[in-house]
Each structure stands twice: as C-alpha cells, then as structure tokens.
N, C-alpha and C positions, 0 to 999 in steps of 0.2 A: 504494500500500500504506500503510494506517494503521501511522506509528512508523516509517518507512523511514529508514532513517543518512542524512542528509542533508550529509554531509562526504565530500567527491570522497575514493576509492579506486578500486584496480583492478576491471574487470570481474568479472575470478576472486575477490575478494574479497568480494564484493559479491554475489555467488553462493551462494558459501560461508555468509556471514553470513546470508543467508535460507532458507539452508537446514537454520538452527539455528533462526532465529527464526519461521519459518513452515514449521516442518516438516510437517505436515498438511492444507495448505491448499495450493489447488490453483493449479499453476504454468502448465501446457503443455494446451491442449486441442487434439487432433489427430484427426484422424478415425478412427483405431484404438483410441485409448487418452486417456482423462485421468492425468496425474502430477502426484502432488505435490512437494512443494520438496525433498522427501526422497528419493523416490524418484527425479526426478531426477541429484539430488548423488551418489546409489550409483549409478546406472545409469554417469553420468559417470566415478565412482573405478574402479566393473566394466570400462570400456572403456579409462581411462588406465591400469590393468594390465594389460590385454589387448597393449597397444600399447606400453609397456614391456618386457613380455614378448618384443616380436618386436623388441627393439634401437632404439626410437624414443625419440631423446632430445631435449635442448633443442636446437633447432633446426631439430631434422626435419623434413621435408616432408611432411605427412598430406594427401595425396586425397579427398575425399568422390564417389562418385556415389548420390546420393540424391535419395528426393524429401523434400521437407518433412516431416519427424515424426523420429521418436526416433533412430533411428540418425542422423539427420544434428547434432542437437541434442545429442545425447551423445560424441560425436567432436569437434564445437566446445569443449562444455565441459572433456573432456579432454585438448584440445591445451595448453588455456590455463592448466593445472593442471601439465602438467609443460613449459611453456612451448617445443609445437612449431608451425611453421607451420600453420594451418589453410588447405586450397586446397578449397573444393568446386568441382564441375566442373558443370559445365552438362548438366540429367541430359535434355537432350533431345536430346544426341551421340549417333551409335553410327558406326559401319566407322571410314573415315578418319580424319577427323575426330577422331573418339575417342582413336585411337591415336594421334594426332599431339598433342594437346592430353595426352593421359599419357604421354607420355614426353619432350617439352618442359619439363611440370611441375617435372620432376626430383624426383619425388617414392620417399620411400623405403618407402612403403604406401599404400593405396589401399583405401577402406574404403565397402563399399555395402551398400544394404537388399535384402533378398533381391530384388524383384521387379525391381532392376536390375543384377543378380548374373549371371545371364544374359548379358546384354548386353554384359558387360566381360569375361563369356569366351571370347564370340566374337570379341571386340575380339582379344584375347590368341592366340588359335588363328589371328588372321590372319598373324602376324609369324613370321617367319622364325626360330626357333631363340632364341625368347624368354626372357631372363634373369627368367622370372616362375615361382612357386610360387603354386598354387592354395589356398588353405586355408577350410575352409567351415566356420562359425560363425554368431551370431547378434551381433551384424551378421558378413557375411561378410568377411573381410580377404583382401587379397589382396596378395601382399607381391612387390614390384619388386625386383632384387637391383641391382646396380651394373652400370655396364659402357654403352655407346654407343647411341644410338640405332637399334633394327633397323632403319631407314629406310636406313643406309647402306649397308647391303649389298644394297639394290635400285636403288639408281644417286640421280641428281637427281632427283627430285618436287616437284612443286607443292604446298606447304600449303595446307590449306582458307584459303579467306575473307582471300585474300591476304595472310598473316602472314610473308611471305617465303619462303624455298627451304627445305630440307633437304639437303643433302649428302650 
C-alpha cells in the first residue's frame, strides 16, 4: 500500500488505521463479494457487537467454522478488537471429530457461515442433552453454555486422530 505507517503497531491497529486511510479502496476479494477497508472495519465492529452482545469478553474463546470469506475475516477482526481468542476450526470436520474438537476448544461461541451452519447442527443434535442454544443470524452464532464435556456421559472414547482419550 502506497503511504502504509511503517512503524511496528498492533495488528488491530493497523487495521483500524487503514480503515480511515483507505476507506474506499479495496481490501478482501472473495468469491462472493469485494470489500473495502471500510466496509470491512463495520462489518468487523457489526460482529464485535454481535459477540458482545452474547457475553464474549477479553479473553473468550470464539470458534470459527468457516470457509475462507467474510464471516470468517470478520470474526478474526473482531476478536482482536475487543481482544478475545480467535480459534477457527478446520471446516473440513463434521460427526466426531467435530464435536470432539468443539468442545475441547473450550470455546464460549462458535460462529459459522451459513453453508457450514448445517453441519454444526448436526454436530450438536449428536450429543447427549447438549448445553448448546441455536441462534440463527448472518453469520450464524451458535453459543456453547458452560458445563462438561457431553462425551462423559457416554463412557471412555477414542478421540479422532489420536489426541488422547476423553473420559
């Protein structure tokens, strides 16, 4: 970028700042959609509300199952804005696997694009009396409540891809 700050700052900073200085000028090309440095930076502030909204604060464990484009880019940019873990998950998971790797995560929402919105509610329908609320939005959140891994109450299992046991 012609004029870019060349004095090391944070990612979110550095973000932000091009999103004053190149607000018009195109940021993300995705195969759905082109954004600019502006529309991104709202898209980002629309989702770090969204995700405030539902109790995610400094610290928290945000989920992604996404593929590459706005919802997963916008979830990144607003972890790092109200400074919570970004976890994206590997959107080529589904049954076991899936659920073993979200609820490992320890995450306290889990946020996918629609076309893997789907997937994470089957994931969800497999578990036992699931401390999970559904909630369907653009991107759709899907919010984990506290409490044990469902896994324990089907006895010892195997984790995929040898990650150890579950209890």
């Amino acid at each position: 970028m012609p004029g870019a700050p060349t004095t090391l700052m944070p990612l979110r900073e550095r973000i932000e700042t091009a999103a004053v200085a190149y607000r018009n000028q195109e940021c993300l090309l995705l195969p759905d959609a082109t954004l600019s440095f502006g529309e991104v930076d709202r898209l980002a502030n629309a989702t770090a509300t969204a995700l405030l909204g539902r109790g995610v604060r400094e610290g928290s464990v945000v989920m992604t199952l996404c593929h590459n484009g706005a919802a997963l880019v916008a979830t990144w940019f607003a972890c790092m804005k109200i400074g919570a873990v970004f976890a994206p998950l590997n959107a080529s998971l589904s049954g076991d696997p899936l659920e073993h790797v979200i609820f490992r995560a320890g995450g306290q929402v889990l946020v996918c694009d629609g076309v893997l919105a789907g997937l994470a509610r089957t994931a969800m329908r497999a578990i036992p009396n699931p401390p999970v609320t559904l909630v369907t939005g653009r991107p759709v959140l899907i919010l984990i409540g506290q409490g044990r891994s469902p896994h324990a109450s089907r006895g010892r299992k195997a984790c995929p891809r040898g990650h150890g046991t579950v209890h």
